[in-house]
Legacy VTK file of the C-alpha trace (Angstrom):
# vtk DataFile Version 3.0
C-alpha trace
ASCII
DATASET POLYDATA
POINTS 186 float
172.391 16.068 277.075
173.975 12.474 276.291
174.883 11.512 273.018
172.751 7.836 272.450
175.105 5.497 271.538
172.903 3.888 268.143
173.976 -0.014 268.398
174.695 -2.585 266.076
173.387 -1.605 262.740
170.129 -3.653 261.528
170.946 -6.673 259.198
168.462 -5.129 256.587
170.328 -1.635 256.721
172.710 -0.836 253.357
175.963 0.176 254.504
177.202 -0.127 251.156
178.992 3.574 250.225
178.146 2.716 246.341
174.706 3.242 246.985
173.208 7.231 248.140
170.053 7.887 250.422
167.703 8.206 247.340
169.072 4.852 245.553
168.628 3.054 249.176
164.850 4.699 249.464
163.970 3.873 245.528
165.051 -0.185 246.603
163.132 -0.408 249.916
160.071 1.316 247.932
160.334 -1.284 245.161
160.157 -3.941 248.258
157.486 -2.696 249.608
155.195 -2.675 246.679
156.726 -5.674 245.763
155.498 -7.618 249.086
152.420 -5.640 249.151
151.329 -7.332 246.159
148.117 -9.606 246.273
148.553 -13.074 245.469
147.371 -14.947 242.546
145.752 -18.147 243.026
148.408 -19.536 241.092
151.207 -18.089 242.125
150.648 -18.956 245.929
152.785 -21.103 247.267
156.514 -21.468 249.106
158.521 -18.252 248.888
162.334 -17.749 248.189
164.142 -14.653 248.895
166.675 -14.380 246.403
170.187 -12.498 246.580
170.437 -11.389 242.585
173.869 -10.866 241.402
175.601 -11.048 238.533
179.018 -12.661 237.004
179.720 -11.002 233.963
176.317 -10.691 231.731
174.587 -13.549 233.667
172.316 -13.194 236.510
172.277 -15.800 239.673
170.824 -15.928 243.024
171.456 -17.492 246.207
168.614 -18.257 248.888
169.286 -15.091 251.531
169.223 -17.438 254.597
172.394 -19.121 253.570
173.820 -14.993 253.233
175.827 -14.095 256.352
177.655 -10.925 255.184
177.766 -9.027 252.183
181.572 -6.810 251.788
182.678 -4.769 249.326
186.004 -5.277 247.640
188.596 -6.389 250.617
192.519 -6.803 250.610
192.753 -10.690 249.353
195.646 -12.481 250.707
196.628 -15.343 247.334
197.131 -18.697 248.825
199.775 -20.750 247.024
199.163 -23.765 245.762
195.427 -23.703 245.950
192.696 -24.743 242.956
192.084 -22.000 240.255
188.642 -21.319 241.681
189.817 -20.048 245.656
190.904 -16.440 245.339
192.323 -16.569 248.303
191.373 -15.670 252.119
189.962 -12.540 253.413
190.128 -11.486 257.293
185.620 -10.997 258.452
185.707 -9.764 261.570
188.382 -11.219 262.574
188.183 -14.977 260.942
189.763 -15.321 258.202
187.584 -17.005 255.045
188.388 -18.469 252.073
187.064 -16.716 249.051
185.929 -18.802 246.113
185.653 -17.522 242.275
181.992 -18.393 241.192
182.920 -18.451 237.504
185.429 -20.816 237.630
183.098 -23.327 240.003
180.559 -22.931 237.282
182.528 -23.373 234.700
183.147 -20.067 232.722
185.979 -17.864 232.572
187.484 -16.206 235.124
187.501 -12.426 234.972
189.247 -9.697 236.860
188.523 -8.386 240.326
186.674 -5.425 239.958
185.867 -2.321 241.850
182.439 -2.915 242.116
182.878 -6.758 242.836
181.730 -7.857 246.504
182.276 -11.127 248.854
179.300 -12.350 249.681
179.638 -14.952 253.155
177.736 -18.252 253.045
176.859 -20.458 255.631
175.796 -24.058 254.541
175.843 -26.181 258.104
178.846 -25.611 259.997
180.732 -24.029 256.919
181.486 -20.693 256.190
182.677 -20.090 252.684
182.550 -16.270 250.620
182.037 -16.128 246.985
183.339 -13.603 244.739
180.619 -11.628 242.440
180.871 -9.243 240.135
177.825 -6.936 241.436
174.910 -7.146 244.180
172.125 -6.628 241.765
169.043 -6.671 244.555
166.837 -9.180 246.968
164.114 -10.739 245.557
161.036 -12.390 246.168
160.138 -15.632 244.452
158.046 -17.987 244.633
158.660 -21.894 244.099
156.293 -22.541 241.344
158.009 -19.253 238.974
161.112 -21.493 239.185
161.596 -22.875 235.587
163.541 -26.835 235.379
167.508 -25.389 234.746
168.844 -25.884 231.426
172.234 -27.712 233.552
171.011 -28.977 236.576
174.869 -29.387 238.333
174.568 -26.282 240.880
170.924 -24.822 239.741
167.938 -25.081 241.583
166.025 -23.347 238.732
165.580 -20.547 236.394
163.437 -17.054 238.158
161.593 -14.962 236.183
164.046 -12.429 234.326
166.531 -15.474 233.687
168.300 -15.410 237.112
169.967 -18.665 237.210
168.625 -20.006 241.358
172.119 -21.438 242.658
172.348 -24.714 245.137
174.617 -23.522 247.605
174.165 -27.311 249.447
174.732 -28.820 246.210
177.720 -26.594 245.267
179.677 -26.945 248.031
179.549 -30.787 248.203
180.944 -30.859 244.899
184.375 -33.107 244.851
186.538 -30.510 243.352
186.238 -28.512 247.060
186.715 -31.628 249.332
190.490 -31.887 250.786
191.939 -35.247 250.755
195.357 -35.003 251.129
197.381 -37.413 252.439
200.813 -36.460 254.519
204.260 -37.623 253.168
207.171 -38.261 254.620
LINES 1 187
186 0 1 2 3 4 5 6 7 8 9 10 11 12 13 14 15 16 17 18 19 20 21 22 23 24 25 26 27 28 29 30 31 32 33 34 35 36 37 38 39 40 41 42 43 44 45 46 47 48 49 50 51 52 53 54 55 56 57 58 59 60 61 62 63 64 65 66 67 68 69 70 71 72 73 74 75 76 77 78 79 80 81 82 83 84 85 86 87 88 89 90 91 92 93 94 95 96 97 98 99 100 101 102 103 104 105 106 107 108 109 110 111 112 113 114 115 116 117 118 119 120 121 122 123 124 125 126 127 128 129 130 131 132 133 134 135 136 137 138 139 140 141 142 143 144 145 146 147 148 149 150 151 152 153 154 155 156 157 158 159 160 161 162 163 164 165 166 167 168 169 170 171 172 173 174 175 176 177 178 179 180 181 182 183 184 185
């Protein structure tokens, strides 16, 4: 008999080698209770689905539509001359992407590139930018009205129950300090 060729793997599939069969299982469990869930009159409303990770000891999410790719640790190719906050580029399939330090865009300090770290690949329009994290913590579900106002409103749409800190990915990446405007000399 014919061996099946299986296909692309699924976008909701972890191909992550940090995480075994019974850690994968235990996080599509906790999903499924988690969307199984009733809901409260007052919590109904517009839903986010949050990717939770964390930089250092805090805890931030990003809106999973604006998620392209998730990587663990790649070779990183420094770029002279570049901003403290790009890391460098990274080759995704075969396009290579500029890889941005999240702590130094937010303002804290920079820390080392870890194992465990990941690239995760945004898409915001017609740009394509990764972020370096320190750790995929999970996905989330959220809904609008659990979003508390942000202590700093630069970059944060709110604050999601268990203090993740919701990130503006639009407003982030129209921030001056990543717009080019160079001019040529002679």
């Amino acid at each position: 008999m014919k061996k099946q060729h299986p296909g692309p793997t699924p976008p909701w599939t972890v191909a992550d080698p940090e995480f075994s069969p019974e850690q994968v299982a235990h996080i599509l469990a906790r999903r499924a209770d988690e969307l199984a869930r009733p809901l409260d009159e007052e919590v109904q409303g517009a839903v986010v689905n949050l990717l939770v990770f964390q930089l250092g000891d805090e805890r931030y999410g990003i809106d999973v539509t604006q998620v392209l790719e998730i990587y663990p640790m790649q070779p990183v190719t420094p770029v002279p001359r570049t901003p403290d906050f790009v890391v460098g580029i990274f080759s995704a399939r075969g396009r290579f992407l500029s890889i941005l330090d999240l702590r130094a865009l937010l303002g804290r300090s920079t820390g080392d590139i870890r194992p465990q770290s990941h690239i995760v690949v945004t898409a915001v329009h017609d740009l394509e930018v990764a972020f370096l994290v320190d750790a995929i913590d999970d996905v989330r579900l959220v809904y609008e009205n659990e979003l508390n106002p942000p202590l700093s409103a630069a970059f944060t749409r709110g604050i999601a129950p268990g203090l993740v800190a919701v990130l503006d990915i639009h407003a982030l990446l129209a921030d001056s300090a990543l717009i080019v405007n160079e001019e040529m000399g002679n």
